[in-house]
C-alpha positions, 0 to 999 in steps of 0.5 A: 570497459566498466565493471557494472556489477562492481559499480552497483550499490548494494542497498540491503534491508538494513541499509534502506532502513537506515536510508530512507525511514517511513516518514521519507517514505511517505513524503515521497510518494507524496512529493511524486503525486503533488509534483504531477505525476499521474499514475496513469502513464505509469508503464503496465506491469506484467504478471505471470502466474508460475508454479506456487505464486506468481512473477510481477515485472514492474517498470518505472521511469521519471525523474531521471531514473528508471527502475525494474522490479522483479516481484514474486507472490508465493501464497505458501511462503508464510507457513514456510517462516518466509514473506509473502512477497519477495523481490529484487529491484535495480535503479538505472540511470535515465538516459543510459540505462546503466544499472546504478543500485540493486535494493532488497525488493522485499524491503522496499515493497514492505516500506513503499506499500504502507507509505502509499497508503499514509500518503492517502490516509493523511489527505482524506482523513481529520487530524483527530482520527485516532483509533485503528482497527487492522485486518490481519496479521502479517508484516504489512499489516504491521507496517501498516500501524507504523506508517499511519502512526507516523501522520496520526497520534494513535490513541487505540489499535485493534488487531484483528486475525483468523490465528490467535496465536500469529494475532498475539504475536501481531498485537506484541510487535504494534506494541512495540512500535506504537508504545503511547497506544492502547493496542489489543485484539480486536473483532468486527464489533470494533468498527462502531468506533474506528475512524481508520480501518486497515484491510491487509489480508488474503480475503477473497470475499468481504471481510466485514459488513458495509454499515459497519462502517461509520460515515466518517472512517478512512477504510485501506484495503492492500490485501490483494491485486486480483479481480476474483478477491475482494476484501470490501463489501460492493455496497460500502465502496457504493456508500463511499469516496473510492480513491484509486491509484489509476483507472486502468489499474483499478478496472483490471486488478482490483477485485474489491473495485471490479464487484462493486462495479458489476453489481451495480452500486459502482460506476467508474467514472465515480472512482477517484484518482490520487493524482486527482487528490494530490493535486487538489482536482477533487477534495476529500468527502467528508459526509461519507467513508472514504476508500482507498483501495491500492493494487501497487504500481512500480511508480511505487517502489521507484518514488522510494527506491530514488531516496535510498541512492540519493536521489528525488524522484520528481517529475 
């Protein structure tokens, strides 16, 4: 009998690095959504709380493959020197469902979440938008600033965070990364000249008044999965073009989606999908804010996960 284990690949977070950089990243994603790929009929994930966080079981299958992701969001762990959102995720083979690879599932969600959102931003936004502000501190705020740096000549970052000294550190990595930028603390003031805003924090309530925001921005907001938490004002997705990874997802887990909804300045048939974008069934709006709001999806890290043992994800 095969030895399974033995046969695996191991993909560590060095080793998808060095497979699969950001740009692979996002042309994959892009390359699954433009293929045909609907979001929608990506299999449902589990979420189950469990003491200190939360587990997350994200299935996928297309393109011959098959992948399982077991997530875990533990609210604590930053104070503790440790990510946010930690993870393994195995890739098995379509049609006999034998485990072929094992990837750092904390690696490849730090990569695949960033590419989804560039994926979007590099559709709806003008190839001038340049100037950045990011909410929040952490690694995908980071990552964030690198992905968009990848479709987008960066003329300005701004960061903003609640903890000087995590927010110095923050503004000493994007540096690093993006070097031609001009890259400093920032604060809601700096809206009134980003024409790309990033939202990738714990928030449960909005982050920045909605006619901060100017007409022709692309606003991302990652920060949560969760109905009762929302990083953006009900009025700005009222104001806006909302893109959403799907339907289903978007009425069940996106808070910042769920109150504007409610309150009456949303309706869902007005939310649009990014298969309805990448395939060109609805064009970008270019006379108001758009938003994309994303809760992640196992389509996701499958798309990412396909480059890194060497295969396409295509449907």
């Amino acid at each position: 009998m095969p030895d399974v284990i033995a046969d695996l690949a191991l993909i560590d977070a060095v080793a998808l690095a060095d497979r699969v950089s950001m740009t692979d990243a996002i042309r994959a994603v892009g390359e699954v959504l433009r293929g045909g790929f609907d979001p929608e009929d990506d299999l449902p994930r589990t979420i189950l709380d469990v003491p200190h966080g939360q587990l997350l079981l994200m299935p996928a299958a297309f393109g011959g493959m098959v992948g399982q992701k077991l997530a875990s969001v533990a609210p604590g762990n930053p104070a503790r020197g440790r990510e946010r959102i930690q993870g393994v995720y195995i890739v098995l083979d379509g049609v006999t469902l034998a485990p072929i690879a094992v990837l750092d599932g904390t690696a490849l969600t730090a990569l695949r979440t960033p590419a989804v959102s560039a994926a979007a931003v590099d559709v709806l936004a003008g190839s001038e938008a340049g100037d950045l502000v990011v909410f929040g501190t952490g690694p995908q705020a980071v990552r964030h600033v690198q992905a968009l740096s990848t479709i987008r000549s960066l003329r300005t970052v701004r960061m903003v965070g609640r903890d000087a000294a995590r927010t110095a550190a923050a503004v000493a990595e994007v540096r690093a990364l993006v070097p031609a930028a001009a890259v400093g603390v920032g604060s809601v003031r700096d809206l009134v000249t980003a024409d790309l805003i990033v939202c990738a924090t714990t928030a449960t309530d909005p982050l920045f008044p909605a006619d901060a925001v100017r007409a022709d921005a692309v606003v991302v907001a990652i920060g949560s999965h969760e109905r009762d938490k929302a990083e953006l004002p009900a009025a700005l997705l009222g104001r806006g073009q909302v893109v959403v990874e799907s339907r289903r997802i978007a009425a069940t887990e996106a808070g910042d989606v769920i109150r504007a909804v409610e309150a009456g300045a949303l309706r869902p048939e007005d939310l649009v999908t990014m298969h309805e974008l990448f395939t060109g069934d609805v064009s970008p709006a270019r006379d108001r804010p758009r938003i994309v709001k994303t809760c992640g999806m196992g389509w996701q890290d499958l798309a990412v996960a396909a480059r890194a043992v060497g295969t396409r994800a295509e449907r």
